[in-house]
C-alpha positions in Angstrom: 201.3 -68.4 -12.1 203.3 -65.8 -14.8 206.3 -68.2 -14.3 204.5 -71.4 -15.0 203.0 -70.3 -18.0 206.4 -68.9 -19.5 207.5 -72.4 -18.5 204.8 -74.0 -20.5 205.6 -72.3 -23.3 209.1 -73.6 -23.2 208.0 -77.0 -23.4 205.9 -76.6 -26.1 208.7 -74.8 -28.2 210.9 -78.2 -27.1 208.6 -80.1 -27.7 207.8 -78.3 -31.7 211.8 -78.4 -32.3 212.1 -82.2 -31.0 209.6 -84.0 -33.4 210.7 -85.2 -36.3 208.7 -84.1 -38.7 206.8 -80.9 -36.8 204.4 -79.9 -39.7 201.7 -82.4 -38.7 201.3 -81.0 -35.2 202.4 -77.7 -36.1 198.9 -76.0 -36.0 198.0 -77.7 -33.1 201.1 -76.7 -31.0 200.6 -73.1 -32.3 197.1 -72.9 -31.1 198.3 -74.2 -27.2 201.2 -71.5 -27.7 198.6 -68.6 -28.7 196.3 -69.9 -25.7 199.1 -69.8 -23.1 200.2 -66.8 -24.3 196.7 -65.0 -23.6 196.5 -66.5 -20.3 199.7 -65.0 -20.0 198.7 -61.9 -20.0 195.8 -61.9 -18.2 198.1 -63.3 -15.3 199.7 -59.9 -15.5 196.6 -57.7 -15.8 195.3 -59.4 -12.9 195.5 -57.4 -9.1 198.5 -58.2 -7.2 198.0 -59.9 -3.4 199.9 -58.4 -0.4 201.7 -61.2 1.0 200.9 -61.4 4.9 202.6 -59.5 7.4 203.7 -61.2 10.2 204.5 -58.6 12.8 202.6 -55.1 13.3 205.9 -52.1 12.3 205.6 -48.7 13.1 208.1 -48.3 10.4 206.7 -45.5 8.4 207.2 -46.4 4.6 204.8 -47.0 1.9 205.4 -50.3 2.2 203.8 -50.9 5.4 200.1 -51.3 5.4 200.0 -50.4 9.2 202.5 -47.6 9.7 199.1 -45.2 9.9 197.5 -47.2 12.4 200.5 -47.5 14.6 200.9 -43.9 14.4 198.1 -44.1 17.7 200.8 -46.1 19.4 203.6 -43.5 19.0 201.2 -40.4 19.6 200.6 -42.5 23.3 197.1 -42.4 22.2 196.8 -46.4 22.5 199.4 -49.1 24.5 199.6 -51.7 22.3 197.8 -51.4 18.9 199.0 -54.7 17.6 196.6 -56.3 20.5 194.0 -55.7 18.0 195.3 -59.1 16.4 194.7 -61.1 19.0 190.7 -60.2 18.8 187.8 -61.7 17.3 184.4 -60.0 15.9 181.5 -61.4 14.8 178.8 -59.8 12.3 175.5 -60.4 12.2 174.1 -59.3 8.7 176.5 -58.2 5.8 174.1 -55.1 4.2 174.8 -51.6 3.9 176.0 -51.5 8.2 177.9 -54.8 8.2 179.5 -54.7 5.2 180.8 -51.2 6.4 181.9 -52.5 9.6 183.5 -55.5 7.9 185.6 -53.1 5.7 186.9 -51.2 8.4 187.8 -53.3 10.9 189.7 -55.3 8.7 191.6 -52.5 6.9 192.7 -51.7 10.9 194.1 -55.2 11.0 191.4 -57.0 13.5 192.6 -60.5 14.0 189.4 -62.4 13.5 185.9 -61.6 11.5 183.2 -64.4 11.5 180.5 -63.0 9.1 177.1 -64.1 8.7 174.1 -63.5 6.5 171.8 -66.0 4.3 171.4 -63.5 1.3 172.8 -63.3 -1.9 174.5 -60.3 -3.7 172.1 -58.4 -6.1 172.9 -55.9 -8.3 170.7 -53.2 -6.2 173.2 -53.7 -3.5 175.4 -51.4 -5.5 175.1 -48.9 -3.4 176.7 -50.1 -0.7 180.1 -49.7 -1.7 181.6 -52.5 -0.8 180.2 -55.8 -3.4 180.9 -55.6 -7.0 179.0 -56.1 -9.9 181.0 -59.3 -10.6 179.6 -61.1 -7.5 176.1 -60.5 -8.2 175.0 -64.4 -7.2 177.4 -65.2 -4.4 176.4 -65.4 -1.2 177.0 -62.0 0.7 179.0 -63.9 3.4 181.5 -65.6 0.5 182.0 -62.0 -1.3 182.8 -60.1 1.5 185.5 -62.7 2.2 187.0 -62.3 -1.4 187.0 -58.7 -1.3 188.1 -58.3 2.5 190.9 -61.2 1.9 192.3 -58.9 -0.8 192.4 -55.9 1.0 194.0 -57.2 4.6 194.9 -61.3 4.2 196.2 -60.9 7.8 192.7 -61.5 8.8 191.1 -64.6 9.6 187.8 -65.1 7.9 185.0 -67.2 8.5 181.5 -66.9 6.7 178.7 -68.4 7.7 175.4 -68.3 4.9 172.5 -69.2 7.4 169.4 -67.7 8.5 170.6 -67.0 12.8 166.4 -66.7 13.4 166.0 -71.0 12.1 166.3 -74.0 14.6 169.1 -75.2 13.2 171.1 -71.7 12.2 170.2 -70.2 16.1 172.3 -73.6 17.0 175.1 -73.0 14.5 175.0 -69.3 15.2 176.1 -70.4 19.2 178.4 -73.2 18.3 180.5 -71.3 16.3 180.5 -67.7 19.1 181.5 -70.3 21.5 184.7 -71.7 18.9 187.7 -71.1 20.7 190.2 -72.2 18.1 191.6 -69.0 17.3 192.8 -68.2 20.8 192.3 -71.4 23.1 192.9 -69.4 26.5 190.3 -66.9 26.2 187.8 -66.6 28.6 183.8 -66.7 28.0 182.7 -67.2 24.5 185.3 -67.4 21.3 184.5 -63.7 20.5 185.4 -60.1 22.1 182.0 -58.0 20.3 179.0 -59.3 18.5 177.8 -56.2 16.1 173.8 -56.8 15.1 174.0 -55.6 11.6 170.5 -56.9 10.1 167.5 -55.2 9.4 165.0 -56.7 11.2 163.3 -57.5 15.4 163.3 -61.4 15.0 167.1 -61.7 13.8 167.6 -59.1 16.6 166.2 -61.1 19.0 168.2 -63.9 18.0 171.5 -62.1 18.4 169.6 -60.6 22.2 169.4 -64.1 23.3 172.3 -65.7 22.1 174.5 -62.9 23.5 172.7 -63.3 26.8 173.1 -67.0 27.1 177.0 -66.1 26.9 177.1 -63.4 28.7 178.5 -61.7 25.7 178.8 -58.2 24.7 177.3 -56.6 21.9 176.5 -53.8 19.8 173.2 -53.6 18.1 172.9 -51.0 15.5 170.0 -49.9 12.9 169.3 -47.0 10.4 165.7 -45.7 8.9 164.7 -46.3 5.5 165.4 -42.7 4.8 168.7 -43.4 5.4 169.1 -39.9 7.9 168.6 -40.8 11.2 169.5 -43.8 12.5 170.8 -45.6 16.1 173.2 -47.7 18.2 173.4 -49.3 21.4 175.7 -50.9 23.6 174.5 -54.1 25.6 176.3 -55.9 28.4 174.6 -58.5 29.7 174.5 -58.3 33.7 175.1 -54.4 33.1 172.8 -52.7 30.4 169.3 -53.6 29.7 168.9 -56.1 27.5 167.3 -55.6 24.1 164.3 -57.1 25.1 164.0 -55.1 28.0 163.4 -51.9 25.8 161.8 -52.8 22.1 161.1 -50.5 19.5 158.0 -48.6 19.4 157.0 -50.6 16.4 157.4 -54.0 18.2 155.5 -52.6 21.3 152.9 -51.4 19.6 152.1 -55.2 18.7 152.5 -53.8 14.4 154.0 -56.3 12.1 157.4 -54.5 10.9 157.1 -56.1 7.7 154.3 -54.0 6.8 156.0 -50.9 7.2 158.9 -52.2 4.5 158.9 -50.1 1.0 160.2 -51.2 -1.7 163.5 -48.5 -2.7 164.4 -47.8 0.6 167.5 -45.7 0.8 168.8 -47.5 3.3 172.3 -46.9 3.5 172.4 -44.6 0.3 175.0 -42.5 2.1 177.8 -44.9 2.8 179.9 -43.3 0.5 180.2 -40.5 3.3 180.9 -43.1 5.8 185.2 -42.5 5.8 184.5 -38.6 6.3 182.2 -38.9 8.9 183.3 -41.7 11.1 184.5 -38.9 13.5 180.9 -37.6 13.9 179.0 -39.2 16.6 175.4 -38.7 15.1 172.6 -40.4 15.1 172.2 -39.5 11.5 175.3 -41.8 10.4 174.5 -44.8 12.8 176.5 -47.5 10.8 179.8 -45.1 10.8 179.7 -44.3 14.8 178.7 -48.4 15.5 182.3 -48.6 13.3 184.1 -46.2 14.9 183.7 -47.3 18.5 184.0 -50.7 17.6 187.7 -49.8 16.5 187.7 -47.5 19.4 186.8 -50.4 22.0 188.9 -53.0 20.1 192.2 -50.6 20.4 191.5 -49.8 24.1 191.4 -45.8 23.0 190.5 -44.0 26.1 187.9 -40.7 25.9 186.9 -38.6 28.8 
């Protein structure tokens, strides 16, 4: 962009010395050479894109935005860390969790991230870290894509604003698990892990049944409004209970969750902490552990 405008501004100094009599269109020509000039340099102020990487290195430079992560592949800790290319994650709700998890897997170079989420960004979303004041209006789903594009554009992205709990958006929500397009010999659905990143039963329930009818695995996550204690849960359909099978006390007890919402929850107030405390498995940082094992599962890491 930098060099097109220094070439426009050629042409308009041709253009100036090629009239005949220049004084007439002087101001005018001036005012275009002022205006280019101040886009200009906005073009230089403005953040500088990575290009893409094309292979994984293990080279260990500055340069290379994955020498860190291969570093588990020379330690013998994982096989083959670039495998985490070839897979595909889908998440379900893009709040104070999702965007989390959004952020990290994609800064560890996961191949494929299909986001989804029917809200908007608001300025009292702040606190999450992750959207910026400048996006207050977009759809959650479209600014997590801008800001995860800029921080690893090795990632495929694909956001999808819908409600999963409507008619229409439970049907979408399947179609596009099922989308093999992004590796076409993959067996079952389109997707290696669902993560269930909303806030409420009936969007859960909807992820529950979806993942079932696929026989997909998934990871269903949630944190109190207190933002201290929190949970996750690993479901594999045919081995673990289903979500269903075990509701929250709230559910079972037949009370409508939405009257137990407050307004200023703290939800998520503490994922500033998240990066320091990803190697804590606690219950009291829920969103960081879902995180952590995803990336754990993802680059076949083995624990005893």
């Amino acid at each position: 962009m930098e060099a097109e405008l220094k070439e426009m501004l050629n042409d308009l100094d041709s253009i100036k010395q090629s009239l005949p009599d220049p004084s007439n269109l002087a101001s005018s020509i001036l005012k275009l050479q002022s205006r280019v000039e101040h886009l200009t340099k906005l073009a230089k102020s403005a953040p500088v894109r990575r290009t893409k990487v094309q292979d994984m290195s293990a080279e260990v430079v500055d340069s290379n935005p994955y020498s860190r992560l291969m570093a588990l592949q020379r330690m013998g800790i994982v096989d083959n860390y670039e495998r985490i290319r070839e897979l595909s994650v889908a998440i379900v709700g893009i709040g104070g969790v999702g965007s989390v998890a959004a952020e990290m897997l994609t800064r560890c170079g996961i191949g494929r991230l299909l986001l989804y989420d029917y809200d908007t960004v608001e300025l009292a979303n702040m606190n999450r870290l992750f959207f910026r004041p400048e996006q207050v209006g977009m759809t959650k789903t479209d600014a997590a894509s801008q800001t995860l594009s800029d921080i690893n554009p090795d990632v495929v992205l694909e956001s999808f604003t819908m409600n999963i709990t409507t008619v229409q958006g439970f049907e979408t929500f399947m179609s596009s698990l099922r989308n093999k397009s992004f590796r076409p010999n993959k067996e079952g659905s389109g997707v290696d892990l669902v993560l269930s990143c909303v806030d409420n039963y009936e969007a859960r329930m909807a992820v529950n049944q979806a993942c079932n009818e696929m026989n997909q695995t998934w990871m269903e996550s949630g944190v109190s409004e207190d933002a201290v204690s929190g949970h996750i849960q690993l479901l594999i359909p045919g081995e673990t209970a289903c979500f269903a099978c075990a509701p929250p006390l709230v559910v079972a007890s037949g009370v409508d969750e939405r009257t137990l919402k407050r307004e200023g929850s703290l939800c998520s107030i503490f994922t500033y902490y998240h990066g320091s405390c990803c190697r804590a498995f606690s219950a009291k940082y829920a969103e960081v552990t879902a995180t952590f094992w995803t990336c754990v599962s993802l680059s076949g890491l083995q624990f005893p």
